[in-house]
MARKOLNU-341107 format. One line per field, with one value per residue (C-alpha): residue number from 0; chain; x, y, z. Coordinates in steps of 0.1 Angstrom, whole numbers. Layout:
<pts>
nr	NUM  ... $
kette	A  ... $
u	X  ... $
v	Y  ... $
w	Z  ... $
</pts>
This chain:
<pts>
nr	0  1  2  3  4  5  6  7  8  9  10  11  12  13  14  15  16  17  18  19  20  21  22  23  24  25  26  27  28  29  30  31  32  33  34  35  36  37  38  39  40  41  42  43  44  45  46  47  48  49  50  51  52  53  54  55  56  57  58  59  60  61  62  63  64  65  66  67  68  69  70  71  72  73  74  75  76  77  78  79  80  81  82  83  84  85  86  87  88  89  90  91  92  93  94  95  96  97  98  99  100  101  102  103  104  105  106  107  108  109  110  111  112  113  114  115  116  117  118  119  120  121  122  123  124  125  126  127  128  129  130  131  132  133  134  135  136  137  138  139  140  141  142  143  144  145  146  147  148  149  150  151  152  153  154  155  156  157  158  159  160  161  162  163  164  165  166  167  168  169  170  171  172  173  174  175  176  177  178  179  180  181  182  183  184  185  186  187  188  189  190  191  192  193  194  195  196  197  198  199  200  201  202  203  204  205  206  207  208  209  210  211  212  213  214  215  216  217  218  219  220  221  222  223  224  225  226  227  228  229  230  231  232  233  234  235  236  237  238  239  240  241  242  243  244  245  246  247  248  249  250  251  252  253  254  255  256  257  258  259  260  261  262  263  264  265  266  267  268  269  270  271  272  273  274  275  276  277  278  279  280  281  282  283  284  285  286  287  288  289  290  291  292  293  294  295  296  297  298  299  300  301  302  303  304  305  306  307  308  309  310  311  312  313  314  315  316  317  318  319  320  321  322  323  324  325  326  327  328  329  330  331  332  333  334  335  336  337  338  339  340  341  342  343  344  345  346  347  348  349  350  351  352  353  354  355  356  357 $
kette	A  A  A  A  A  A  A  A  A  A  A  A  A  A  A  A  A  A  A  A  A  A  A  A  A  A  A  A  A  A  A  A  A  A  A  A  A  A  A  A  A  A  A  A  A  A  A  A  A  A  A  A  A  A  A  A  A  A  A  A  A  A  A  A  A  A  A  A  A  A  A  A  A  A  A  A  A  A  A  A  A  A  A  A  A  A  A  A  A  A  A  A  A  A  A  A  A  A  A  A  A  A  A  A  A  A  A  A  A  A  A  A  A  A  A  A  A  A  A  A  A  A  A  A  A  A  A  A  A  A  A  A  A  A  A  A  A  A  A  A  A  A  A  A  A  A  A  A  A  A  A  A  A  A  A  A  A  A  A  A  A  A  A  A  A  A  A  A  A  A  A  A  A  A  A  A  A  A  A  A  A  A  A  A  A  A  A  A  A  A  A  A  A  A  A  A  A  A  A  A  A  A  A  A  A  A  A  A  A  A  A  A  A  A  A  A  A  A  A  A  A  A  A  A  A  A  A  A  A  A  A  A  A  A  A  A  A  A  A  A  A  A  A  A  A  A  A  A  A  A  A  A  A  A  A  A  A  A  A  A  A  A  A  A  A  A  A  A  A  A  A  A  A  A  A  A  A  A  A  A  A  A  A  A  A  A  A  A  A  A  A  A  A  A  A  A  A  A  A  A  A  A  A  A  A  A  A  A  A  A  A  A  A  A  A  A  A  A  A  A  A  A  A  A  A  A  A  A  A  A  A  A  A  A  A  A  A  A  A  A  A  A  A  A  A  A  A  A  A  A  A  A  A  A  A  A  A  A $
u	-1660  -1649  -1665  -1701  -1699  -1692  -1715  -1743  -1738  -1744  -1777  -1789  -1783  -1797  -1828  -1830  -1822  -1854  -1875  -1865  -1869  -1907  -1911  -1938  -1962  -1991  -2016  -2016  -2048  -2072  -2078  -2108  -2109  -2137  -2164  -2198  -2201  -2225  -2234  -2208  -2183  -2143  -2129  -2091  -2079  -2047  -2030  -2006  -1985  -1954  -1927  -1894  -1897  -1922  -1915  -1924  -1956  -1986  -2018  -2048  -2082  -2118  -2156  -2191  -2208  -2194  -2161  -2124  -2106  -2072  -2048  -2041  -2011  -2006  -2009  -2036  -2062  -2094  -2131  -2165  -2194  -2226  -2256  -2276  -2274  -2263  -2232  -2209  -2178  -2142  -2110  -2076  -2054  -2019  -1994  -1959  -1947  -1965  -1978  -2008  -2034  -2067  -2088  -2118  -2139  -2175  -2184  -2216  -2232  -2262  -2270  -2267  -2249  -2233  -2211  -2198  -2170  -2151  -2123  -2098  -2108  -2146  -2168  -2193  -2181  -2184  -2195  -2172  -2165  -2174  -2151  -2155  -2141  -2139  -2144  -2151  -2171  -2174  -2206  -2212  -2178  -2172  -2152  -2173  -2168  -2190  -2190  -2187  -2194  -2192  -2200  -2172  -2184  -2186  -2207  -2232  -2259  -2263  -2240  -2244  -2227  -2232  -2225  -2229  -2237  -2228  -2247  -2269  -2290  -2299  -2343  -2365  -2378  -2349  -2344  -2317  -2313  -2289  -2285  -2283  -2281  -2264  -2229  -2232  -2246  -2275  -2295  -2325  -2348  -2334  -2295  -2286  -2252  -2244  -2269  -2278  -2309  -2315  -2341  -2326  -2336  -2322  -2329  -2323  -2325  -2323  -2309  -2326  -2314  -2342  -2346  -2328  -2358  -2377  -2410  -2427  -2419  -2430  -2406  -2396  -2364  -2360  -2376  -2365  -2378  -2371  -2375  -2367  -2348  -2347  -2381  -2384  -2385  -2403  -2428  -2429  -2435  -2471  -2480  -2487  -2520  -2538  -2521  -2508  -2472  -2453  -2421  -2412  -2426  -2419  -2412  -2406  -2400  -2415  -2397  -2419  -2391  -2371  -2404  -2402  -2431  -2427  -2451  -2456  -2468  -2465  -2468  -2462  -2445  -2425  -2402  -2387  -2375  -2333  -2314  -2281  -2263  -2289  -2290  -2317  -2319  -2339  -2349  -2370  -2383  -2398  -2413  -2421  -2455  -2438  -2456  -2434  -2425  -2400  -2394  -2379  -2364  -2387  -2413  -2437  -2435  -2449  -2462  -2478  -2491  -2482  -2456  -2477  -2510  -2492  -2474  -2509  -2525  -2499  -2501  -2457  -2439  -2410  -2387  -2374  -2337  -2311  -2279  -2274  -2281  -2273  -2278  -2282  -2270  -2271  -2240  -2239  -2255  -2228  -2211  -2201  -2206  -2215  -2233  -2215  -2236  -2235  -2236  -2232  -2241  -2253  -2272  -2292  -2311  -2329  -2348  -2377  -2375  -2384  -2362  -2373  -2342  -2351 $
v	1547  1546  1577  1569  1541  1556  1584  1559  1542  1570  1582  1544  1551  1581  1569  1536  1558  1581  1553  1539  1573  1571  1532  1512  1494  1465  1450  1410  1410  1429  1400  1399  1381  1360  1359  1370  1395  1405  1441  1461  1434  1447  1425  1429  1438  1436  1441  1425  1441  1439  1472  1479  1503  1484  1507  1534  1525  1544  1528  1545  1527  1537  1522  1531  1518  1512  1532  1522  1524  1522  1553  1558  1546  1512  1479  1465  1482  1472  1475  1478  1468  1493  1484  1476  1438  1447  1443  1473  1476  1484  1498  1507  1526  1521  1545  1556  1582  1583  1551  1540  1510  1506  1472  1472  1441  1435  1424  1405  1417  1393  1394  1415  1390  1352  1327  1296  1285  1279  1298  1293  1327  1333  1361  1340  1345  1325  1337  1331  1290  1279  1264  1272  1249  1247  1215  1200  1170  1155  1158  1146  1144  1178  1193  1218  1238  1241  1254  1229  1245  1229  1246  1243  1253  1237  1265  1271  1250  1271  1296  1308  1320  1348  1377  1414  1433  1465  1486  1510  1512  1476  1473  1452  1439  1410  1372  1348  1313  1287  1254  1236  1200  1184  1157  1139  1141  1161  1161  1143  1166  1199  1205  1220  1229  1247  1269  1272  1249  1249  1232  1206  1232  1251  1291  1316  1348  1384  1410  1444  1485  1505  1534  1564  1582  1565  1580  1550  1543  1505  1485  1447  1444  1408  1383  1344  1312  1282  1247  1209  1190  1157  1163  1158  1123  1136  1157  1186  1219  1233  1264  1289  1296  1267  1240  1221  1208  1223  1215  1255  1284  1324  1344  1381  1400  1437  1464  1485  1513  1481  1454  1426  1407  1379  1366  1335  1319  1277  1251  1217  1199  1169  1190  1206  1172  1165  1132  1128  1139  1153  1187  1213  1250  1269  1301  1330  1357  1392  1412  1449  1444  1426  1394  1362  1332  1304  1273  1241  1221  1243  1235  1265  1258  1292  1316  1349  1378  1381  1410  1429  1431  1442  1470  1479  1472  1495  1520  1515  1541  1531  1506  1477  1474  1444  1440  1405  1373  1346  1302  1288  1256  1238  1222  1185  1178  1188  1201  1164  1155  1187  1178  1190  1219  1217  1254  1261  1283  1312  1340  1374  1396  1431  1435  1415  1384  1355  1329  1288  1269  1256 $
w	-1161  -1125  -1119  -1134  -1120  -1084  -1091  -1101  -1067  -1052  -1070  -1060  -1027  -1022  -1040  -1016  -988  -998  -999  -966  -953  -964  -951  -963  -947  -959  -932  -930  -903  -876  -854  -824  -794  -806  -832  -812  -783  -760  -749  -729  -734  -736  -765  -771  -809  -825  -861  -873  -905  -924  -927  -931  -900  -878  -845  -868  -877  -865  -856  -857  -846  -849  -844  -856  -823  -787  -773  -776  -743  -749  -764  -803  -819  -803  -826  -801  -787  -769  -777  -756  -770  -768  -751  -782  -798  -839  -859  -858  -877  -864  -884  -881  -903  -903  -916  -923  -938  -971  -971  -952  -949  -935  -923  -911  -891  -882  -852  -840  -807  -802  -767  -730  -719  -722  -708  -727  -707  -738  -726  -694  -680  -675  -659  -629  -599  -564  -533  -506  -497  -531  -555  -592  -618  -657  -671  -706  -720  -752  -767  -803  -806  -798  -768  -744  -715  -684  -647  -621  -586  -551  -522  -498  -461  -428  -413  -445  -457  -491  -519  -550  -579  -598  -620  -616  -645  -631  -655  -636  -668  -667  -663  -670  -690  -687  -693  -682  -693  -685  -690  -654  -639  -609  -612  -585  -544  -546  -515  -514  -484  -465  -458  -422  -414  -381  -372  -410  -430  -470  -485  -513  -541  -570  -573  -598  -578  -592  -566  -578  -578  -568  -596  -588  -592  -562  -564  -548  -509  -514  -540  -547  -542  -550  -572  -577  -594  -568  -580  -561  -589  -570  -554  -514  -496  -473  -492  -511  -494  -494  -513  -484  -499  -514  -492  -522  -528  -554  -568  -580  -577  -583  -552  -550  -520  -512  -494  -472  -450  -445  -435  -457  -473  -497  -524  -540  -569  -568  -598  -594  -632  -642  -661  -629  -622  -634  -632  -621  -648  -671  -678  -688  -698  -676  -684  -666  -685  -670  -697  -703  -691  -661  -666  -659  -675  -671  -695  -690  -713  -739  -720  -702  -664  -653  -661  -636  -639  -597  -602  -628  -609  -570  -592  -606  -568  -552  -583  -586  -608  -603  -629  -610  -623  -623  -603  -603  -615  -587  -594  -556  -546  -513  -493  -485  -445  -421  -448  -461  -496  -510  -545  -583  -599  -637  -653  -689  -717  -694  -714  -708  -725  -724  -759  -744  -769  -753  -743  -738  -742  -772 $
</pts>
């Protein structure tokens, strides 16, 4: 009996040892880095699995759209979004031995780009002397993040932030929308600091790539929408043209062997008007025909067919591409009391849909 029971110890053994020796694995989760993506982004993945020989597990990740960029056989690894809004799926199969285990996840790409500030890290940048910092609010009794941006200069009466999208395949057409407002000491006529002078106005501006083609010897090589959010006290500018104030208006500059011209198209509407404290999506839309409009609010504030007929005039071939999408704020007079920029839910987009902040 001793011997049986000896030898039947044994055979147990062996058999546990074999099926050690194969391991087992089942998958608990693929987790994201979020729910929604925009194009290009790099969004961290990770499994997490049970084992009884969990450094012996092999990981093995895959993707019907975009690129992965990290090596094979890692239990994270990290996605980039293609170019193209859609849903595209992502997998891993996890193995060992003779046991294996696959998960897969969608994942929603609905725009070129956004910007929540949900999240302690966050992709706008500031130029130099500005100060960039996250906040949150309670709205509806729900917490949300914004941008708060002071310029912080005793020799500059203007910065900007920004963000480059570093994708030399970026053209229009192209749309950015953010929603914008200012917290507290906005200037009520013209900042100077130093030798330096800003007008007490707001600017989206769109730094440009020429096309690497560059068939045409005459290009724009910058395009903005410009609007005084607290008016002027001592009146609003006058359009160059028709001698009439205006409270925005769409400039665009041309580039002619380095002589610069700029153009200008001028409205004058409520809607570019913002409180203290109130804030408003603006967004400014350049289509595939190259006509431009910009919303407030919802609200059409613009709209020009200025950059469509001079490429028609000067007979352009070439496609105007995007570098980067700048917000410009001014400093406080001598630098003092620089005013708060609000800056939140910053989107872009390069399928041509229009965007109003609706």
């Amino acid at each position: 009996m001793k011997v049986k029971n000896i030898l039947g110890i044994f055979l147990l053994t062996l058999l546990l040892a074999g099926c050690e020796k194969d391991g087992w694995v089942e998958i608990d989760s693929l987790s994201t880095d979020g729910d929604e993506f925009f194009c290009n982004q790099k969004v961290k993945l990770w499994m997490a699995v049970r084992s009884n020989d969990l450094p012996g597990v092999d990981y093995q990740w895959g993707c019907d759209g975009g690129k992965l960029t990290q090596p094979q056989g890692l239990d994270e690894m990290t996605w980039q979004a293609p170019n193209e809004p859609g849903v595209y799926r992502v997998y891993c199969t996890v193995k060992i031995g003779n046991s294996s285990e696959t998960r897969y996840h969608d994942m929603l790409v609905s725009s070129f780009f956004f910007e929540k500030f949900e999240k302690p890290s966050y992709s706008f940048k500031g130029q130099s002397s500005t100060t960039l910092t996250k906040r949150s609010e309670t709205v509806s009794g729900r917490t949300n993040g914004y941008l708060e941006a002071v310029v912080k200069s005793t020799s500059s009466a203007n910065r900007y932030i920004y963000y480059n999208f570093a994708n030399p395949e970026l053209k229009i057409p192209f749309g950015c929308m953010a929603k914008v407002g200012w917290i507290s000491d906005f200037p009520a006529d013209a900042v100077k600091v130093g030798s330096s002078t800003y007008e007490n106005k707001l600017s989206y501006q769109l730094t440009l790539n020429r096309d690497p083609d560059k068939e045409d010897e005459m290009y724009i090589d910058d395009i903005r929408f410009e609007w005084f959010p607290v008016g002027v006290t001592k009146g609003l500018p006058l359009d160059p043209v028709t001698g009439e104030p205006y409270n925005g208006c769409l400039r665009f500059q041309q580039n002619l062997l380095g002589s610069k011209t700029w153009f200008q198209v001028s409205v004058n509407v409520p809607e570019l008007n913002f409180a203290k404290g109130v804030q408003k999506k603006v967004a400014f839309n350049i289509g595939a025909d190259y006509k431009v409009q910009v919303y407030v609010g919802g609200v059409k504030v613009l709209e020009s067919d200025a950059i469509k007929n001079w490429r028609s005039e000067n007979s352009a071939k070439d496609d105007i591409y995007v570098n980067e999408w700048r917000l410009i704020f001014p400093n406080g007079n001598g630098g003092n009391k620089p005013p708060k920029i609000y800056f939140d839910d910053a989107y872009a987009k390069i399928d041509g849909s229009l965007m109003t902040g609706n």
